[in-house]
N, C-alpha and C positions, 0 to 999 in steps of 0.2 A: 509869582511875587516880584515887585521891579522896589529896588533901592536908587532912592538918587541921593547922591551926597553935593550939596550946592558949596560954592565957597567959603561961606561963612566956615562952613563945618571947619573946628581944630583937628588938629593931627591930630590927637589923641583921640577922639571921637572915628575918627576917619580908621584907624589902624582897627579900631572896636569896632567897628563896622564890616571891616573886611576880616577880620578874625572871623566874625559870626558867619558871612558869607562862605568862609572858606570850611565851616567847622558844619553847616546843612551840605555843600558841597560833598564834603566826605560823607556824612549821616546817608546820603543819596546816593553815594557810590557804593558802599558797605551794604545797603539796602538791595540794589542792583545783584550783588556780586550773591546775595543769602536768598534770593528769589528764585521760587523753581524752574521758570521758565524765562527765557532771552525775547527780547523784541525783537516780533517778526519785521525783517527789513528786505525789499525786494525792489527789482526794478522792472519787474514784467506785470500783467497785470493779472490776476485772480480768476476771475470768472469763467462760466462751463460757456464750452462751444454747442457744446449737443448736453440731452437727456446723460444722465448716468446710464452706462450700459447694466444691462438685466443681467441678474445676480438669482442663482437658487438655491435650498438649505444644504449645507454640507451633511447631507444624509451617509446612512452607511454605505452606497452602489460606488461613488466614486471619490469619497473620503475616506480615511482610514489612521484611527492611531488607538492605542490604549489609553489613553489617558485622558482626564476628566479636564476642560477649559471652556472658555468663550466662546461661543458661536458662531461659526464662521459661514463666511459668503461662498459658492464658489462661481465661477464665470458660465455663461448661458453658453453650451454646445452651438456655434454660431458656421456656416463657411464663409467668414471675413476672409478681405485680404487687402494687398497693400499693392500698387502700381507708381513706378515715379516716371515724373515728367523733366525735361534736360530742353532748358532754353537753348538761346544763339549760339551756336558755337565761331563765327564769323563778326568780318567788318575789322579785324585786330588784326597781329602781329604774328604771322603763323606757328610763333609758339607757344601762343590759346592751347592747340594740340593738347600739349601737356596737361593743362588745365579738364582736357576733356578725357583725356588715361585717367586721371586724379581719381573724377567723378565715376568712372566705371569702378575702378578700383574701391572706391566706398560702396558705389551700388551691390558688387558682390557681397560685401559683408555684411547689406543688410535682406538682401534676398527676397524683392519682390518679386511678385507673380511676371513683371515685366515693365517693360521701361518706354515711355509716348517721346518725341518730340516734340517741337513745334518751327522746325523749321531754318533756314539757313543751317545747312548741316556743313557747307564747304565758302570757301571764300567765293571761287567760280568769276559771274564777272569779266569772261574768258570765255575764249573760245573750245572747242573739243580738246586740243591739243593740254590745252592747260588743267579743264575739268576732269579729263580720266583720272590723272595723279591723283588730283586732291580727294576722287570718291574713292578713289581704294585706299588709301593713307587713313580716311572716316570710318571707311566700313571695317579697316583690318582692325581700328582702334576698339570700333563698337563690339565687333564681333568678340570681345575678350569677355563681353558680359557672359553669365552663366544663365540669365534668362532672355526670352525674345525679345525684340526694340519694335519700334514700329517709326518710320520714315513722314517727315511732314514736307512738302516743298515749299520752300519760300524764293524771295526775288534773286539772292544770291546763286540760286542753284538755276534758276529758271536763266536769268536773263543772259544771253548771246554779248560779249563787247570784240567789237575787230570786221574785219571786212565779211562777204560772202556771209551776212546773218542768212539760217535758213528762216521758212514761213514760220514755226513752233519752235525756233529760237532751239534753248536744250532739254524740251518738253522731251522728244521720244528716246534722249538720253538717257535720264532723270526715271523717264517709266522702265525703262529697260533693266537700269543697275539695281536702285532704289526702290521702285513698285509703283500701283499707279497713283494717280493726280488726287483721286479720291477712291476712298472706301471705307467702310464698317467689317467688326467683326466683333462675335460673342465671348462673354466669357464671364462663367456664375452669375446668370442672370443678367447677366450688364452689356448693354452695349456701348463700343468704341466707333465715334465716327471720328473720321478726318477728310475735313476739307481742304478746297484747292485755293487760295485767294491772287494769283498773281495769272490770270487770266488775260490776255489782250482786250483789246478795245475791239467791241464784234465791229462797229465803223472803222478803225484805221487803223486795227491791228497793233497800237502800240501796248506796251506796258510801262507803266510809271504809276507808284505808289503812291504818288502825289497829286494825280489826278482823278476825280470820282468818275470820268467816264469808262478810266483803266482799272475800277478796282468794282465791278458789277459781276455780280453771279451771274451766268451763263444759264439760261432755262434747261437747257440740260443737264446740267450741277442740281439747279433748283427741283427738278423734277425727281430727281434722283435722290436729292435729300428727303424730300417729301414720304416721297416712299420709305425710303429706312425709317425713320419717323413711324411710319405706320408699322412698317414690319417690328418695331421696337416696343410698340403701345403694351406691353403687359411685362417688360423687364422690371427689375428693380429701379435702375439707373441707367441714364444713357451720359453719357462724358462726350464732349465734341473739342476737336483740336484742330488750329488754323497759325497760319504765318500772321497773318496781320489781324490788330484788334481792332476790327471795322467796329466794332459798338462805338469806339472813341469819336466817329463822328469827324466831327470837325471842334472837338475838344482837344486839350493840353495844347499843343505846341503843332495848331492846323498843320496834322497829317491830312486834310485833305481826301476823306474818306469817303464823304458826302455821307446822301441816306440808306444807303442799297439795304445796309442790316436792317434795316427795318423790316423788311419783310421776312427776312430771315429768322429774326426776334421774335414776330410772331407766330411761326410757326415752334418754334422751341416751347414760346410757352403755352399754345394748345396742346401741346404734345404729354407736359404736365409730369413727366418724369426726366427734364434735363436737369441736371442735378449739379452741372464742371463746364464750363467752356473756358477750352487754355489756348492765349495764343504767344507771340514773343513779338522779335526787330525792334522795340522801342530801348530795349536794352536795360530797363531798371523794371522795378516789381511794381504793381497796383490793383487793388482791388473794388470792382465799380460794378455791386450787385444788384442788379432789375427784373423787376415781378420775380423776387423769387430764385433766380438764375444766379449762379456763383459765375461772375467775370473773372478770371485772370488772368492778368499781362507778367510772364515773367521776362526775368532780367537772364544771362548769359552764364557759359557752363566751357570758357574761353574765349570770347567772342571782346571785341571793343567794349572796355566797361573804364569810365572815370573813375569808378569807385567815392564817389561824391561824399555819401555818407551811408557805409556798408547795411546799417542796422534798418535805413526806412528803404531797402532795397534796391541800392547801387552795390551790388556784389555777384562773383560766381559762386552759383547756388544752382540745386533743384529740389525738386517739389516732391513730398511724400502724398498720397491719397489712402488713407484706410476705410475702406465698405465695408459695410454691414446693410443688412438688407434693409435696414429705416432710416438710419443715417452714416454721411458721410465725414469724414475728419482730414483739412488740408492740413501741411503742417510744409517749410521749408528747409536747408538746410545747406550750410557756405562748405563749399567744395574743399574738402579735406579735412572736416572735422569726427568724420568717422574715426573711430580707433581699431585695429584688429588687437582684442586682448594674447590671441595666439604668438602676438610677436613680443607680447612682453615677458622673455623666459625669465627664469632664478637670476642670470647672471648680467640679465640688459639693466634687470631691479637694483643688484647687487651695485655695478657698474656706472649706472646713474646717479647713484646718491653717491657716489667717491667721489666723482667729480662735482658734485654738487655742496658737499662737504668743501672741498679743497680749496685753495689760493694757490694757483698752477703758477704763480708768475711772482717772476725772481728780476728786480735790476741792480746793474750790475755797479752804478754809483747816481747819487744824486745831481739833479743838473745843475751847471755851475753858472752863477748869477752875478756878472761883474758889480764893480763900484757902484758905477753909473745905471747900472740897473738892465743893460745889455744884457745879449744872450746868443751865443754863436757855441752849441753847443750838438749832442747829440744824445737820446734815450734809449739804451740796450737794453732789452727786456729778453726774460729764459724762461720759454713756459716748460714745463716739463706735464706731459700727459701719465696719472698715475693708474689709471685704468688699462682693464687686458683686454679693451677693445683699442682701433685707431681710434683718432678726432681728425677732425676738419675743423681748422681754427678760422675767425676772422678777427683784428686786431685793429679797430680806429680811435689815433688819438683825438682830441678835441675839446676847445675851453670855450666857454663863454667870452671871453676877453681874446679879440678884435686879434689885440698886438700881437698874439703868437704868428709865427709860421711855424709849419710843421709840415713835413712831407718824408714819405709820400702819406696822401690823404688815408687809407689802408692798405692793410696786408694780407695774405692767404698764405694756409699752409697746412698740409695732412701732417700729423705726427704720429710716427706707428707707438704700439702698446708701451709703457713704461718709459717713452726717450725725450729727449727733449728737441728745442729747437731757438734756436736765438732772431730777435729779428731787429731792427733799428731804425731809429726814425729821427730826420735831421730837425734840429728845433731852432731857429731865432727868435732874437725880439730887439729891437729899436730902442737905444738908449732912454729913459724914465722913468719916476718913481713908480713903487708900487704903492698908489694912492686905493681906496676906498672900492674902485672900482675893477681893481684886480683881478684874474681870476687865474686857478691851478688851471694845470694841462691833467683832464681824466683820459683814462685809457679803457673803453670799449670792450669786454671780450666776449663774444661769441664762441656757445663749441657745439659740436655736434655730434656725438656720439655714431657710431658706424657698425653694425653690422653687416653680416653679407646681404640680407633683403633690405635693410632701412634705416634711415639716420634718424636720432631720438634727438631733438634739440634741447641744452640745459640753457637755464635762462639766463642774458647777458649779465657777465660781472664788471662792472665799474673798478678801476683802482687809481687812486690819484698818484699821479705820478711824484717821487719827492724831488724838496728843493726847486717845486715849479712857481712857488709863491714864497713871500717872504713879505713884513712890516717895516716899510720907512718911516720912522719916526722923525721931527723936527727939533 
């Protein structure tokens, strides 16, 4: 229904107008609130990826209760399982690292059958001297997982920089720690290949990812895929894993791939059971399905990431796969969103919601606001921690209004169980009104909850500082 009220309309009419508007308003909300069910509101989208999985009658062999109800499903005796795949770790700031402990650390808690690459597993880029460090710093990280990894090479690991390059650059490195260039290998039905994509140029021996004459399968790769192909012809699924996503072509942002996959493409899909090809280095996610074939490009798991816009896959993440013998389910997921519920005992529950409750922060007077509207002052704040764990605080003032200074910018500070902690921060302001455009000084607080394995983050509190604002009237 749309009301317009034109000028003519008198107040009295106008007030009756919005009376009645305001009195269906309510009749609609009253309506809302005595209605059995809420409006579904979502921001993902609905629909199946696959078939509903096969369901049989909950008969007596593996159901069991006394009591009389509803007929229920139960789930098809299936040997499913679940594989993840871990992009770039490279191209960034060697403390990606972390970013790549993260990711194992989730990986354990959800316990797949085993865990793929795709490639740049080390910064590298270097010579010997430099690459041994970084593959055992990778390998001691990786090896924390509880199931098997399986190693991808990409340009980072491959390529030679610095004097005396050998002919194979850090090829029989890379084969020696890491394993070889290429291989497949079984498991419930399924085969796993991985290819080698950072090959030289069989003419002039370079490599460059930029160039399609450096980035050609080698007939002995090819012949070799071939054959797996065929030794694979009656699996469920075959999954293939590469550094670079030659499909791309000389699409997005000319990588300069040329056509090599082509041929490669064709044989995936005579093969008629390639089900996954993952590869990574572009550093963001995409998905670019042909005849059939699931393309994926993922994005980094520590590696150089802008973080553009995390949600269409500028983020550190990896990739779940769950098989079943008809079909398969990808699913992603941003590094460090696993939770171990084992870490949330009675007293992290108890412990979090105190401080979640609380208003830790105590000042010690209001800031003082001359005549003229100056300010040559200072803000003493007393958090006191009332929980029986530490915290790790962090403390930033900050206004919308230009005029303040304030320093320093923040603060750090552990406070153990029950104590407190004072901290201060110098505030000015440049003689003038406090006109319209004003604004208080808020104070930022971060805390972290500590136990001996993990910090629980409670979510920042806000508190305006007093006497940071005030009304000049004329």
């Amino acid at each position: 229904m749309s009301i317009y009220i034109n000028r003519e309309t008198n107040m009295f009419n106008r007030l009756s107008i919005l009376f009645v508007i305001g009195a269906m308003l309510a009749m609609s909300i009253s309506a809302q609130d005595k209605a059995p069910t809420a409006p579904l509101e979502h921001d993902h989208h609905t629909h199946k990826h696959n078939p509903a999985h096969p369901t049989v009658p909950a008969d007596g062999e593996r159901f069991h209760t006394d009591r009389e109800g509803a007929a229920l499903k139960l789930p098809l005796e299936e040997d499913a399982f679940t594989f993840a795949i871990y992009g770039d770790r490279t191209g960034g700031p060697h403390k990606g690292i972390n970013v790549l402990a993260q990711a194992v650390a989730d990986t354990n808690l959800i316990e797949p059958d085993l865990v793929m690459t795709v490639g740049d597993l080390i910064n590298g880029y270097a010579d010997d001297k430099v690459w041994m460090p970084q593959m055992k710093q990778y390998k001691s990280v990786m090896d924390e997982l509880i199931c098997p990894w399986f190693p991808v090479a990409g340009n980072h690991d491959i390529y030679w920089r610095g004097p005396n390059k050998p002919d194979r650059e850090l090829e029989p490195l890379y084969e020696m720690h890491f394993g070889p260039l290429w291989y497949a290998f079984e498991h419930k039905d399924c085969f796993f290949i991985v290819l080698y994509t950072d090959e030289a140029d069989p003419k002039t021996g370079e490599r460059n990812f930029n160039k399609p004459d450096s980035q050609r399968m080698s007939d002995e790769q090819f012949d070799w895929l071939k054959g797996i192909l065929k030794k694979a012809k009656d699996a469920n699924h075959v999954f293939v894993f590469l550094h670079h996503p030659r499909w791309l072509g000389m699409q997005g942002k000319a990588k300069r791939y040329g056509d090599d996959w082509t041929k490669v493409h064709k044989e995936l899909v005579a093969a008629g059971n390639v089900s996954g090809v993952f590869a990574g280095h572009i550093h963001h996610m995409r998905f670019d399905p042909q005849d059939k074939i699931n393309y994926f490009s993922l994005a980094t798991v520590g590696g150089a990431q802008p973080g553009w816009a995390p949600k269409a896959g500028w983020l550190h993440h990896y990739n779940l796969v769950t098989v079943r013998k008809d079909q398969v389910a990808f699913s992603a997921y941003p590094v460090g969103a696993a939770m171990d519920p084992k870490a949330i005992t009675g007293d992290v529950s108890e412990q979090s919601e105190v401080l979640g409750r609380a208003m830790p922060v105590r000042f010690t007077e209001p800031i003082t606001i001359a005549g003229d509207g100056s300010v040559d002052d200072q803000i003493t704040i007393t958090i006191k921690n009332p929980a029986s764990f530490a915290i790790d605080i962090e403390l930033v003032p900050n206004s919308k209004d230009s005029r303040w200074l304030i320093g320093p910018d923040h603060d750090h500070a552990t406070i153990p169980p029950c104590k407190e902690k004072t901290i201060t921060f110098k505030v000015k302001r440049a003689p003038g009104k406090f006109d319209t455009t004003a604004r208080a000084i808020v104070l930022e607080l971060g805390i972290d909850l500590l136990t001996d394995k993990q910090r629980f983050p409670i979510p920042v509190m806000r508190v305006t500082v007093p006497g940071s604002l005030r009304i000049d009237v004329e």
